[in-house]
C-alpha positions in Angstrom: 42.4 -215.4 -68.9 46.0 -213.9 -68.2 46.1 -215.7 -65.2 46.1 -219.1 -67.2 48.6 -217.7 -69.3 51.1 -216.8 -66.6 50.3 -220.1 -65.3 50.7 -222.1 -68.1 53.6 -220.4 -69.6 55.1 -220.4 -66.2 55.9 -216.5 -66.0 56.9 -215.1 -62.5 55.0 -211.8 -61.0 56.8 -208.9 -60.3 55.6 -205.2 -58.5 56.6 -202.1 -58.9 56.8 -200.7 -55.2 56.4 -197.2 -56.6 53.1 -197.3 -58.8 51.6 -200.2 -56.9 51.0 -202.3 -59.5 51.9 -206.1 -60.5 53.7 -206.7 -63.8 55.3 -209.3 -66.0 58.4 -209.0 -68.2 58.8 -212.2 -70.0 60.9 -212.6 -73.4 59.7 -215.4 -76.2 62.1 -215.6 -79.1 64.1 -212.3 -79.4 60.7 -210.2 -78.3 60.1 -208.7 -74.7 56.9 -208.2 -73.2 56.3 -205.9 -70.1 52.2 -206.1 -69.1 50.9 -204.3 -66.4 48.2 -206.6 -64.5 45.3 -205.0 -63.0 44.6 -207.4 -60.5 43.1 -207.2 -56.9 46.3 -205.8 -55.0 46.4 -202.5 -57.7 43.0 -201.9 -57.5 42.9 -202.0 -54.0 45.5 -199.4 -53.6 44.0 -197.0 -56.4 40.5 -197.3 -54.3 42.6 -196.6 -51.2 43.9 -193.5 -53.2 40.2 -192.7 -54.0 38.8 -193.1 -50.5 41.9 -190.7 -48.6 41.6 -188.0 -51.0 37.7 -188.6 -51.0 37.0 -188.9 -54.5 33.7 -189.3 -55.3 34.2 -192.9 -56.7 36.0 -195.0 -58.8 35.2 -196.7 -62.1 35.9 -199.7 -64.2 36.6 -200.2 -67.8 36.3 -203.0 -70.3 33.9 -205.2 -68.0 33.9 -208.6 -68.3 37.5 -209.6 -68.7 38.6 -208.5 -64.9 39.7 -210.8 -62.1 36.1 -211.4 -60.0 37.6 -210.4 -56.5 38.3 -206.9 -58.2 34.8 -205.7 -57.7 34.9 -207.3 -54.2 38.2 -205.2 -53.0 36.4 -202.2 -54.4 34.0 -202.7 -52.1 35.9 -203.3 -49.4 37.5 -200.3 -49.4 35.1 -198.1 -50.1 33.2 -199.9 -47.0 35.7 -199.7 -44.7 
């Protein structure tokens, strides 16, 4: 879903270095919008986070509206 807007409005991807995480910062009109993305690259690196301090897991919120390969990089890391 935010993918297709990004796309369709054309909005570049940016990361912050220091939290790992992808954002956008677009302005329409006179309004700015900053939105984190959860995506596979973030998660990734929180599970990474998870497995070196040897969390006992991770866990997902709001199911149904993430990316598919998020679940996929969970796994990966955690199976590694």
């Amino acid at each position: 879903m935010m993918q297709e807007y990004i796309s369709a409005n054309n909005i570049q991807i940016s990361r912050d270095k220091g939290a790992n995480q992808n954002y956008i910062n677009y302005t329409k009109g006179i309004t700015t919008y900053k939105m984190w993305l959860e995506d596979e690259y973030s998660v990734t690196k929180k599970t990474e986070l998870a497995v070196r301090y040897n969390l006992a897991g991770v866990s997902v919120y709001r199911s149904g509206m993430e990316l598919k390969e998020i679940y996929n990089s969970i796994s990966n890391t955690l199976n590694k």
